[in-house]
C-alpha angles and dihedrals in degrees: 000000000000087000093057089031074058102055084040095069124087100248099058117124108168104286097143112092104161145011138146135173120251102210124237126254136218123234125262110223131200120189132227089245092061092057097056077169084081115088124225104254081053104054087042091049081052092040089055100053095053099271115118096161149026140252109250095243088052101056082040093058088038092058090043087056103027111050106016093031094223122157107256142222119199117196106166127132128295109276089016091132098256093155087075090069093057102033091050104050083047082055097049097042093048085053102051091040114014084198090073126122140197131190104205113195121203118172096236135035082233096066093041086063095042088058092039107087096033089056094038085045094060099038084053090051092050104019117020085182091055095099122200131190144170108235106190142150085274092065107110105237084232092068088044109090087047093050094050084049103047102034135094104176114044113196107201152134138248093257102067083042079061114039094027126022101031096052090041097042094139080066099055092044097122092041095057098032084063089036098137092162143030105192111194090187116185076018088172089076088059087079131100112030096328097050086051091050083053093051093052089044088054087050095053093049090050083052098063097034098082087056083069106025138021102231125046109249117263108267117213115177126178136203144149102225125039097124118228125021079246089061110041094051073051092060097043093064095038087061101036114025089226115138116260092218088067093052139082127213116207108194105149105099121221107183132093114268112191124219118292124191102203111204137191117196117184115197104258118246118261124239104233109025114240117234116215114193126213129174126248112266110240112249083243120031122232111258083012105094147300119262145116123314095202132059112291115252088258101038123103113278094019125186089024128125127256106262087186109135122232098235119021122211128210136174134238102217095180133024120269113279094214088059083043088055110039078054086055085045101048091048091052097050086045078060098053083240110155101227138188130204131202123198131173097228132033104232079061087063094058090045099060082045103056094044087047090056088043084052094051095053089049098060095039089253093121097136082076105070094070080064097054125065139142134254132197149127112305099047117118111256092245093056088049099051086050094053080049104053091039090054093045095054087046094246080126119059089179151026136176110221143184115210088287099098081034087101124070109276109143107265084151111232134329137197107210131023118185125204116208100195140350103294100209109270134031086240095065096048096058089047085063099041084058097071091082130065098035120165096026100302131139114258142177132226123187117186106205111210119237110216085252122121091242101052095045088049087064085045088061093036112036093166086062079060108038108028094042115131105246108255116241115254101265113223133170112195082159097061107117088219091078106008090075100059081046090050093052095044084051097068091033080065097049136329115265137176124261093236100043076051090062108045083049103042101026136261080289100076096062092068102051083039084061095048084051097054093044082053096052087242083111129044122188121221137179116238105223097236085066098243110141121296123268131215124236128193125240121280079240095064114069108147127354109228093166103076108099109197086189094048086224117159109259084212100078117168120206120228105216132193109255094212108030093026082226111155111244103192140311119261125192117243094264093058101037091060087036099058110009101054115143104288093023116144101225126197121206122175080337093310122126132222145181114225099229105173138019128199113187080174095051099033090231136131118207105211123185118209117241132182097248094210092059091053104085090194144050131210133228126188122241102214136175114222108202121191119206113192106216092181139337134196105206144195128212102249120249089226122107094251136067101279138145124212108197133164123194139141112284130185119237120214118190123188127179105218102180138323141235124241102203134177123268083211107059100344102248128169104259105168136351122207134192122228146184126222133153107246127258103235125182138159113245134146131272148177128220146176125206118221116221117243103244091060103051080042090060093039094071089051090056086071101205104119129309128312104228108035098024098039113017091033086056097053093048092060087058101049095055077053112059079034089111090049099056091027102050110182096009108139110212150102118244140202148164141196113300113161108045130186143195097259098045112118102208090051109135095033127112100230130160122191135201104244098204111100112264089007126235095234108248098133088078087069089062102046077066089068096027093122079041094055083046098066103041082051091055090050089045095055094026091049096049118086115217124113106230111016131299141198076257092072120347119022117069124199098227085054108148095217101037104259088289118155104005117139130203094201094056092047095059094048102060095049090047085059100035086051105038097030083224128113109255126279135250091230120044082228095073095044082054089054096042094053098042085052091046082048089060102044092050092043096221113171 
């Protein structure tokens, strides 16, 4: 009904492309009777709360625990009722011996407290002896020592398993010797860096287990999406080493799901394209470094003069999805509908608020904005468990949200959910999606298209959206980049052999242990009742603090309140120098602020409140990305030209030169100002491809626009875009260089980074297809249309440098070369043939 409610109202002008209605299903019921493995007291304290029976998939996993004792994976739907497969066995197994324990990990603190009084109300109802407890980062180290001794059922996260009870394992004895279960609950977010931190965690711990019992505690884990029952018994043993012949994958969902219409609304064209100015970047930024303007003497095209324009100009085919939904948003709260949206960034998030809140004065609705805010990292807890708790009473209708509230935490149900952008796997969108609809209510999802290839191709192809099988969770507990701090931790914690390393952490690990002994990190030494030598860690190393299973930036800065000195929220460095720069406009929960003040020494943000409907601009940073390669380890392209694909780990430097003050009403350029930051820097991982030097040297003779920031800048783009084609299920966040100067090393390369902090290395899976990525690249920027470059195949909205300068023409030409080996063609025809001959001779798929 909201859909058609939707294309009833005046503004509608055909944004709906797609939707369809996925059916609702009736639930599958198993009685008591039929799980005889259930005692008495359990199925009364179940009986008592309204439940007489059991979802299929619950008695399914029960049976699984419970009588052939297997390790279990549970993939049913979102609210299906998965915590019962892990709450009942705990039940069962306390009765029948009160010493049992149980270590419970869930991937934030905030879960952990959500789960805390429904489990502790159950176990109260059948055991009163049976003791649980959350056991986090937040626990004063006082209150410690009574909780491990009085506590049965410990609610945590991966990260006290790391920093406390691993490295202080002849503390928890007790506690592991009587370890019946492992839970991994909402497993799926255990996936990307942080996932393979997690795996490496797990193995540590399997590692130390046999020292207290003879046989390694029953995992459950639990997760909505982990796509086939293949993949997801895949991903169990990526995460957690454990043998796939000893688990059991419960997939077939039992309980009610009600009706969902799944929408997809692309911002409809404009009649008469708008037109943004910007002006041109110096080749070097001011307060960046010295350094030539001009070509240097060996670059492509020296000696030539800069063609750069002054002011680049560039359209605005749609209107903006972030207007489009704040207007979803603001239809659904008038409804009473409770409504969840989902953005990629969290700047994103204040802007739908604020023009929802724009939108609601305008109609006269303005009772409603005290029942819309944002979420999002960055917040303080407190301000998140109150969002929470509003949104789950239903004093809240609406909340913009990053992926934060993404996870299961109890917001009760919702009727709508809105997705402002791909998020980056199908598996995460579906997540989402399942917000809504719990408890066996209709729901509605819409899907609002970014102006990015990718996300127009699923405009034009909704079943490659919606009927898409569900990736598996990548993780990479193998990767050297994190498996040698483990490694080390691991004998911190206690000496083991190499070879009892190996069959726990991989084949991978003998050669880093090796590395380590040739550093003096590791010494050997010979136990005397001649069993194999085992490996000790240095006296220096006592105990390893500097290992981040999140990634997350140590240097955090605090935004505070100019006039209360109340603290806002917490940024990490890179955006901190990124949005909050001397000068900036900030938002926060649609307020809007001056930055009036930036430590670098303090780590503090003075921000001055404004009334956002009296500023008339906005301000964007004007910012210099440099990439240092530390070392790469390359590949000959299979490409018929002279060409290197390497991949290494790079340092990325961002500095914030100066910023733009523009006008609200037509975005004009109103002011530029020069400032000076110190720059963000952090390792991470890239990829990168080196262009022969015939070829730039022809490019500039080509004459249409400049190599590097028109052509190679362009392909980059792309290629970040087509990223979640050619990665399915990778997890991160990627860049390239979009601002170069003179002086940049790395200036006519084609070259991609993680931009998580310290990288996971996935990269290295693309320089695999990198030939591959080229010529999809080529078919996206040769098949649209359009004369000069579009959102459908060059520009990209998280551009560092706005989009400016790119060329179409330029782009095509240098894959056309990189791919044919030819110069390019008079007529685009006979680009198409060459490169469909040079296909065939190279035999890429």
């Amino acid at each position: 009904n909201f859909v058609h409610e939707l294309m009833a109202t005046e503004t509608y002008n055909g944004q709906l492309v797609h939707w369809e209605i996925f059916p609702r299903s009736d639930a599958k019921m198993e009685s008591f009777a039929s799980a005889p493995y259930l005692s008495d007291p359990t199925c009364r304290a179940l009986q008592e709360r309204g439940i007489n029976s059991l979802f299929s998939h619950q008695a399914e996993a029960l049976e699984a625990i419970l009588e052939h004792k297997k390790h279990c994976m549970l993939t049913t739907a979102t609210s299906s009722g998965k915590s019962m497969a892990f709450v009942l066995p705990i039940l069962e197994a306390y009765l029948e011996n009160p010493r049992t324990k149980a270590l419970l990990l869930f991937p934030t603190k905030a879960l952990a407290q959500d789960q805390l009084g429904h489990i502790r109300e159950l176990f109260l109802a059948v055991a009163p002896g049976l003791t649980v407890a959350t056991f986090d980062g937040d626990v004063p180290q006082k209150d410690r020592p009574a909780i491990m001794k009085s506590t049965n059922v410990f609610l945590a996260n991966p990260d006290i398993l790391h920093y406390s009870v691993l490295p202080r394992h002849k503390q928890w004895r007790e506690i592991l010797a009587d370890l019946r279960f492992i839970v991994l609950d909402e497993a799926h977010a255990y996936r990307g860096a942080f996932g393979s931190h997690v795996g490496l965690v797990l193995r540590r711990l399997r590692r130390l287990i046999p020292l207290y019992r003879e046989d390694f505690p029953q995992v459950i884990a639990c997760s909505a999406t982990c796509g086939s029952v293949e993949k997801a018994a895949g991903f169990f043993n990526e995460l957690t080493g454990l043998a796939i012949d000893d688990l059991t994958v419960v997939s077939r969902d039992g309980a009610a799901q009600g009706e969902k219409t799944f929408a997809l609304w692309n911002p409809p064209l404009l009649d008469h394209g708008e037109t943004r100015q910007y002006p041109a970047p110096p080749s070097n930024p001011p307060g960046w470094r010295a350094g030539r303007t001009q070509p240097s003497a060996d670059g492509p095209g020296a000696g030539k003069r800069d063609k750069r324009p002054a002011y680049m100009t560039q359209a605005k085919e749609r209107e903006s999805p972030y207007t489009e939904a704040a207007f979803l948003l603001v239809e659904a709260c008038k409804r009473r509908l409770r409504t969840l949206v989902f953005v990629k960034v969290r700047s994103v998030a204040e802007l739908i608020l604020a023009h929802a809140h724009q939108l609601l004065e305008e109609s006269n609705q303005s009772a409603l904005m005290t029942r819309i805010t944002s979420y999002r990292a960055g917040y303080s807890a407190q301000q998140r468990r109150e969002i929470e708790a509003n949104l789950f009473k239903g004093d809240l209708l609406g909340v913009v949200s990053t992926s934060a509230l993404e996870l299961g935490v109890d917001i009760g149900s919702l009727d709508v959910t809105i997705h402002v952008g791909f998020p980056g796997s199908i598996a995460s969108l579906w997540q989402q999606a399942g917000r809504g609809g719990r408890s066996g209510r209709a729901s509605t999802s819409i899907f609002v298209a970014l102006q990015s290839p990718l996300d127009q191709y699923f405009c034009a192809h909704p079943a490659s959206l919606l009927r898409a099988e569900v990736e598996q969770p990548v993780v990479d507990p193998w990767n050297p980049l994190f498996l040698r701090g483990h490694l080390l931790s691991a004998c911190v914690e206690e000496a083991m052999a190499a070879e009892a390393a190996v069959s726990v952490f991989g084949p991978a690990a003998e050669e880093i242990l090796r590395e380590l002994r040739t550093s003096g990190l590791l010494s050997e030494t010979r136990p005397k009742d001649g069993s194999a030598p085992l490996l000790r860690a240095s006296p220096k190393l006592k105990e390893l603090k500097d290992i981040s299973l999140r990634g997350i930036d140590p240097v955090q800065y605090k935004i505070i309140h100019q006039g209360t000195r109340e603290v806002l929220e917490t940024l990490e460095s890179k955006l901190a120098i990124l949005k909050c720069y001397p000068g900036a406009i900030y938002l926060h929960q649609a307020q809007a602020f001056l930055i009036v003040d930036h430590s670098t020494q303090a780590r503090t943000i003075m921000a001055a409140p404004r009334e956002a409907r009296m500023l008339d601009f906005y301000t964007e940073p004007m910012d210099h990305t440099g990439i240092n390669i530390l070392s790469s380890q390359g590949r000959r392209a299979n490409l018929p030209v002279e060409s290197e694909i390497s991949t290494g780990p790079c340092r990325v430097s961002l500095k914030v030169w100066g910023y733009q003050k523009k006008s609200k009403r037509d975005h004009r350029v109103l002011d530029t100002v020069d400032i000076d930051l110190p720059p963000s820097e952090y390792h991470t991982q890239g990829v990168w491809m080196t262009v022969p030097k015939e070829i730039l040297d022809a490019a500039v003779e080509w004459g249409d626009g400049e190599v590097d920031r028109g052509g190679l800048h362009a392909i980059e783009h792309v290629l970040i875009s087509l990223a979640p084609l050619l990665l399915p299920g990778v997890d991160g966040n990627i860049s390239c260089q979009h601002t170069r100067a003179a002086q940049d090393s790395n200036r006519y390369m084609l070259l991609l980074f993680e931009e998580q902090r310290g990288g996971l290395g996935f990269l290295s899976r693309l320089a695999v297809r990198f030939e591959e990525a080229l010529e999809r690249a080529f078919q996206v920027i040769d098949k649209c249309p359009c004369p000069t470059g579009c959102s459908k195949c060059i520009f990209w909205d998280k551009c560092g440098a706005y989009n400016m300068g790119l060329c179409k023409a330029m782009a095509v030409k240098l894959l056309t070369a990189l791919l044919t080996g030819h110069k390019p063609a008079p007529v685009q025809q006979d680009i198409v043939q060459m490169l469909a001959r040079a296909t065939a001779e190279q035999g890429w798929a």
